[in-house]
BAKE-768614 format. One record per residue (C-alpha): residue in one letter; z, x negated, y negated. Coordinates in steps of 0.02 Angstrom, whole numbers. Layout:
N
donu r A&zz Z&xx X&yy Y
...
***
This chain:
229
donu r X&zz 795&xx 116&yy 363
donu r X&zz 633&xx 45&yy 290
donu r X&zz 500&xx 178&yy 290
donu r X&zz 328&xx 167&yy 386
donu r X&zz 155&xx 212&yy 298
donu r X&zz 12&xx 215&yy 426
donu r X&zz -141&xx 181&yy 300
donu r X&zz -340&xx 230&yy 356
donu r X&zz -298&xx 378&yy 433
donu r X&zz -476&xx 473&yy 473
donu r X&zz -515&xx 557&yy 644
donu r X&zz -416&xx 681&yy 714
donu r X&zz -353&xx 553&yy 858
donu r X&zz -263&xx 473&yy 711
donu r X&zz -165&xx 627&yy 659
donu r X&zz -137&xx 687&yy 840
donu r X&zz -66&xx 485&yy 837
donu r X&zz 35&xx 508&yy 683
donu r X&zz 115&xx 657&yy 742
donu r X&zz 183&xx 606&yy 911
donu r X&zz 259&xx 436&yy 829
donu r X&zz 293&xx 519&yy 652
donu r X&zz 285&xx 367&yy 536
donu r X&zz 378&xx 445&yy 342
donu r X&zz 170&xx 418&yy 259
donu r X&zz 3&xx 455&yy 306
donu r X&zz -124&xx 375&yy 180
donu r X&zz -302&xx 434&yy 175
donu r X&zz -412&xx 305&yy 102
donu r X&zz -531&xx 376&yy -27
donu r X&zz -609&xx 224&yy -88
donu r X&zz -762&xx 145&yy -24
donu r X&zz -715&xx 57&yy 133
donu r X&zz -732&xx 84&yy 353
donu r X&zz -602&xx 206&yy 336
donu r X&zz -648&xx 298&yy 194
donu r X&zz -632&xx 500&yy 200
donu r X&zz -700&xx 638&yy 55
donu r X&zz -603&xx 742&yy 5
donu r X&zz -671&xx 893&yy 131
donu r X&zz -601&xx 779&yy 260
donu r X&zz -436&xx 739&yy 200
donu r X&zz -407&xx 925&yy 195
donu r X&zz -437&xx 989&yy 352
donu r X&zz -335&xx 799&yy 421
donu r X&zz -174&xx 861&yy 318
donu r X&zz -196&xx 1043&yy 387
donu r X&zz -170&xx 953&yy 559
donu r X&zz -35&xx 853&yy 513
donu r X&zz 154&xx 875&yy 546
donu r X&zz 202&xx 949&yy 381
donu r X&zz 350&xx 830&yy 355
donu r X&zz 243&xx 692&yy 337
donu r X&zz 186&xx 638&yy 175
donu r X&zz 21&xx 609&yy 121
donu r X&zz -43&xx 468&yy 20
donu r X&zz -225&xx 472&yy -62
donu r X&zz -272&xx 283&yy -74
donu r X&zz -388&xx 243&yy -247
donu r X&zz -483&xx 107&yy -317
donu r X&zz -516&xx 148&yy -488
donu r X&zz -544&xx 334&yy -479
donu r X&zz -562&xx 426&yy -642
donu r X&zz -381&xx 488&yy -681
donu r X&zz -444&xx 667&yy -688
donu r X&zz -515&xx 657&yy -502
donu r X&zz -349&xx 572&yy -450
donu r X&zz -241&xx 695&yy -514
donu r X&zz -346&xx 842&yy -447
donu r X&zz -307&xx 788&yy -264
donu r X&zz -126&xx 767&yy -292
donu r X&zz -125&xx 961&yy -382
donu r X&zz -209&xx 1027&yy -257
donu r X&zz -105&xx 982&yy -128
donu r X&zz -199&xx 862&yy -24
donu r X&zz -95&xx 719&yy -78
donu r X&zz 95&xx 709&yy -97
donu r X&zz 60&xx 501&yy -163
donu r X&zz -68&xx 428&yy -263
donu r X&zz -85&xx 237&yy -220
donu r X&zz -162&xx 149&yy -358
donu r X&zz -278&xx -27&yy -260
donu r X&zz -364&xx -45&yy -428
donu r X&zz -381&xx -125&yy -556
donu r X&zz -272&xx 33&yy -643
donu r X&zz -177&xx -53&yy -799
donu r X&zz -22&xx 42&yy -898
donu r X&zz -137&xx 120&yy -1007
donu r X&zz -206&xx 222&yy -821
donu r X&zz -48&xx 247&yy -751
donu r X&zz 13&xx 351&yy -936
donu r X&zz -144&xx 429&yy -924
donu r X&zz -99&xx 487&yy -758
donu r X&zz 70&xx 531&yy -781
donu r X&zz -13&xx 675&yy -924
donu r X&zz -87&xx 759&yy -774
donu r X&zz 11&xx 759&yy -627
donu r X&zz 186&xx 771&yy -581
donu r X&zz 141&xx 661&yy -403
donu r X&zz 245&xx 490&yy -349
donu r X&zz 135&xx 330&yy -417
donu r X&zz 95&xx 197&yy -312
donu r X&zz 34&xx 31&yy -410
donu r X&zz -25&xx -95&yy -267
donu r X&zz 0&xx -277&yy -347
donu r X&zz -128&xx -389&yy -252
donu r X&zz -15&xx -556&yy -276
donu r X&zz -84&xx -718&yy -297
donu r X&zz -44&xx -856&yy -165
donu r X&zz -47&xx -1041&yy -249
donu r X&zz -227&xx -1075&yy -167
donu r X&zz -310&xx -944&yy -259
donu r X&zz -442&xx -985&yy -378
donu r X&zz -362&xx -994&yy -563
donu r X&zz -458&xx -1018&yy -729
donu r X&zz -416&xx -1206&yy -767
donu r X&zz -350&xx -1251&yy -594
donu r X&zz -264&xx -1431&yy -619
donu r X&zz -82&xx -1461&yy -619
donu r X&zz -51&xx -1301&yy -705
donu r X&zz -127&xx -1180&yy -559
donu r X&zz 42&xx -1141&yy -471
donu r X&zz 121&xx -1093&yy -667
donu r X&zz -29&xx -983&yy -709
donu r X&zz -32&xx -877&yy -525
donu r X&zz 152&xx -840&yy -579
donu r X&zz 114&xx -801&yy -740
donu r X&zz -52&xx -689&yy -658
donu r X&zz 71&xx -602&yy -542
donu r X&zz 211&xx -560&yy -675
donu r X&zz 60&xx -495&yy -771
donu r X&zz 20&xx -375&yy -647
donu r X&zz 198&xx -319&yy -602
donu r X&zz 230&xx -273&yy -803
donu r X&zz 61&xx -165&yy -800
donu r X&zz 128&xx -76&yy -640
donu r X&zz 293&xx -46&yy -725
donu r X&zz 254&xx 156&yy -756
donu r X&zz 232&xx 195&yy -560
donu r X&zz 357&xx 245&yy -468
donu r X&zz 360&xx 114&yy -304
donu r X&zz 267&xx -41&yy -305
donu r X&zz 165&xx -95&yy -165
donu r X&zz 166&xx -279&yy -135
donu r X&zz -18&xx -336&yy -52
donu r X&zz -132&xx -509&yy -44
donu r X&zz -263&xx -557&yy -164
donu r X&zz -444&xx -585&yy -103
donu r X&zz -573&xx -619&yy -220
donu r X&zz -702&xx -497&yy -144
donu r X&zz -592&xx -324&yy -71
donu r X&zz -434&xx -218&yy -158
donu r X&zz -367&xx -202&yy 10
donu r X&zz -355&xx -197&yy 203
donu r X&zz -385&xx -385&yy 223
donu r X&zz -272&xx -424&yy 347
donu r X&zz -197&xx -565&yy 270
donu r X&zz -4&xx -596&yy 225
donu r X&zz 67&xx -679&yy 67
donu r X&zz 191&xx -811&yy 68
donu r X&zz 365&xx -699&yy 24
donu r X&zz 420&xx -836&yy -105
donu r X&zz 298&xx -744&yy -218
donu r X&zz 399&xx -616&yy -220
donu r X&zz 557&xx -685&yy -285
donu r X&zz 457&xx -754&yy -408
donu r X&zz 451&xx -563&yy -494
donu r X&zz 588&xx -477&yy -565
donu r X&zz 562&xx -340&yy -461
donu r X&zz 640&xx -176&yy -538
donu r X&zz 604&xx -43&yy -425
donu r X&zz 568&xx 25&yy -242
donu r X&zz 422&xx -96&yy -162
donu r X&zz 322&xx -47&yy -6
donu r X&zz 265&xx -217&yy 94
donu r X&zz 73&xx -229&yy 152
donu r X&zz -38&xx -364&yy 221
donu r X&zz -66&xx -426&yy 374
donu r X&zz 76&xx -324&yy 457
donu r X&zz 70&xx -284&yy 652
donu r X&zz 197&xx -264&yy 795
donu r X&zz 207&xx -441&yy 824
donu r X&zz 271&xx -494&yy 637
donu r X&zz 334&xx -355&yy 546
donu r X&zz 518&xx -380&yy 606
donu r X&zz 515&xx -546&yy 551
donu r X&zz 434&xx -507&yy 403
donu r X&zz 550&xx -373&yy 330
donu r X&zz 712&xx -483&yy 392
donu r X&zz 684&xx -595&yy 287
donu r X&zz 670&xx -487&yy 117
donu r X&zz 826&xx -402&yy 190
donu r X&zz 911&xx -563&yy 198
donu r X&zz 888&xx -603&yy 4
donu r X&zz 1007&xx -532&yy -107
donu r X&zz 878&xx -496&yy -235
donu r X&zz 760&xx -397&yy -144
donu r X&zz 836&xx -308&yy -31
donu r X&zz 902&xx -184&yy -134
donu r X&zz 723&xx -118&yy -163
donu r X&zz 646&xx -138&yy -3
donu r X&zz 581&xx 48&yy 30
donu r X&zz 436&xx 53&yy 154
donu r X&zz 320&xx -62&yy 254
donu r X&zz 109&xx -5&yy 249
donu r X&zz 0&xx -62&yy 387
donu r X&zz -185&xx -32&yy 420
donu r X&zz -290&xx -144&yy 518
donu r X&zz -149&xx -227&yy 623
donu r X&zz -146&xx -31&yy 722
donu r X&zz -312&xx -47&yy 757
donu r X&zz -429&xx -102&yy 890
donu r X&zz -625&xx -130&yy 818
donu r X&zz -580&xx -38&yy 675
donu r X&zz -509&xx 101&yy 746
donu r X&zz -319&xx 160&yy 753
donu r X&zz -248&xx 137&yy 923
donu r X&zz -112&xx 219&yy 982
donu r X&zz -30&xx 82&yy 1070
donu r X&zz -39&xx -34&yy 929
donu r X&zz 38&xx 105&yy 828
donu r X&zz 171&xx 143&yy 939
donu r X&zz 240&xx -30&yy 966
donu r X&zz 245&xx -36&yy 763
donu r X&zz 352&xx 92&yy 746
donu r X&zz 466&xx 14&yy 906
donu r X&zz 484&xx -149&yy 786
donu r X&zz 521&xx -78&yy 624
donu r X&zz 667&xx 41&yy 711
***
């Protein structure tokens, strides 16, 4: 079954949420964004939460040293790499912690802005998103999300899935963007249904499309959950 990460979590009517509907990942988002939490926060959240779900601490370019501090301490099971985090972090990272790595891989869709543009824009966003895969190589589950020029995450926007089998994808893969109740069947059945990457299909990440004016809603969470099962 294809695991569920609710991502933003950050008032205790989230956890209380997360709880009753246990999704397998809670992330807490400590980079600079709506649902951003310190790390005083994300302590007393995870003290509330159902001990069999995992956390995941969400980081944009964090200095490895703070990163691995909040995995060895306890407050984060995950470390979710949105960053611009190359091999040469990830290596780093792996010296201090023993905690799963997840490398988020913003993928390029064909319309995206690429040095030269021209005939050659549709080669070089391949050759941008193979890039990115081979620096992620080190972590332990991708996470597959859209590029936007101006935010590492939580846009709300999907990528077109023949992206994906552009990538000679080698290990577990979480999928994020622009997933809700109302796509996220759809979404997933068609990975499933190619023979290439449905062996590492491992978990599906949502964040805005359970919420309602940027908050979590329960609803929107629970009907989620109904789709993915």
């Amino acid at each position: 079954m294809v695991k569920v990460k609710f991502c933003g979590i950050r008032r205790t009517e989230d956890i209380e949420a997360v709880n009753r509907l246990q999704p397998d990942f809670a992330g807490f988002v400590f980079a600079k964004s709506q649902r951003q939490v310190t790390k005083e926060q994300a302590v007393a959240l995870k003290e509330m939460l159902d001990p069999g779900i995992r956390t995941v601490a969400v980081l944009v370019n964090m200095p490895a040293e703070e990163a691995a501090v909040l995995a060895n301490t306890g407050i984060a099971d995950f470390l979710q790499l949105h960053g611009d985090e190359d091999a040469a972090y990830i290596a780093k990272l792996r010296m201090l912690t023993t905690a799963k790595i997840i490398k988020a891989i913003r993928l390029r869709n064909g319309g995206c802005p690429v040095q030269g543009g021209g005939k050659e824009a549709g080669a070089s966003v391949n050759t941008e998103n193979a890039r990115l895969l081979a620096e992620a190589s080190q972590a332990d589950y991708y996470l597959f999300d859209t590029f936007l020029p101006d935010a590492y995450g939580g846009t709300g926007k999907t990528f077109a899935l023949s992206l994906l089998k552009s990538l000679s994808i080698d290990k577990p893969f979480f999928l994020a963007g622009g997933l809700d109740a109302g796509n996220v069947a759809e979404i997933i059945g068609q990975v499933q249904r190619n023979a290439k990457l449905f062996p590492f299909l491992f978990g599906a990440d949502v964040s805005g499309g359970i919420e309602t004016d940027g908050v979590k809603d329960p609803i929107k969470m629970e009907a989620f959950m109904k789709a993915i099962i």
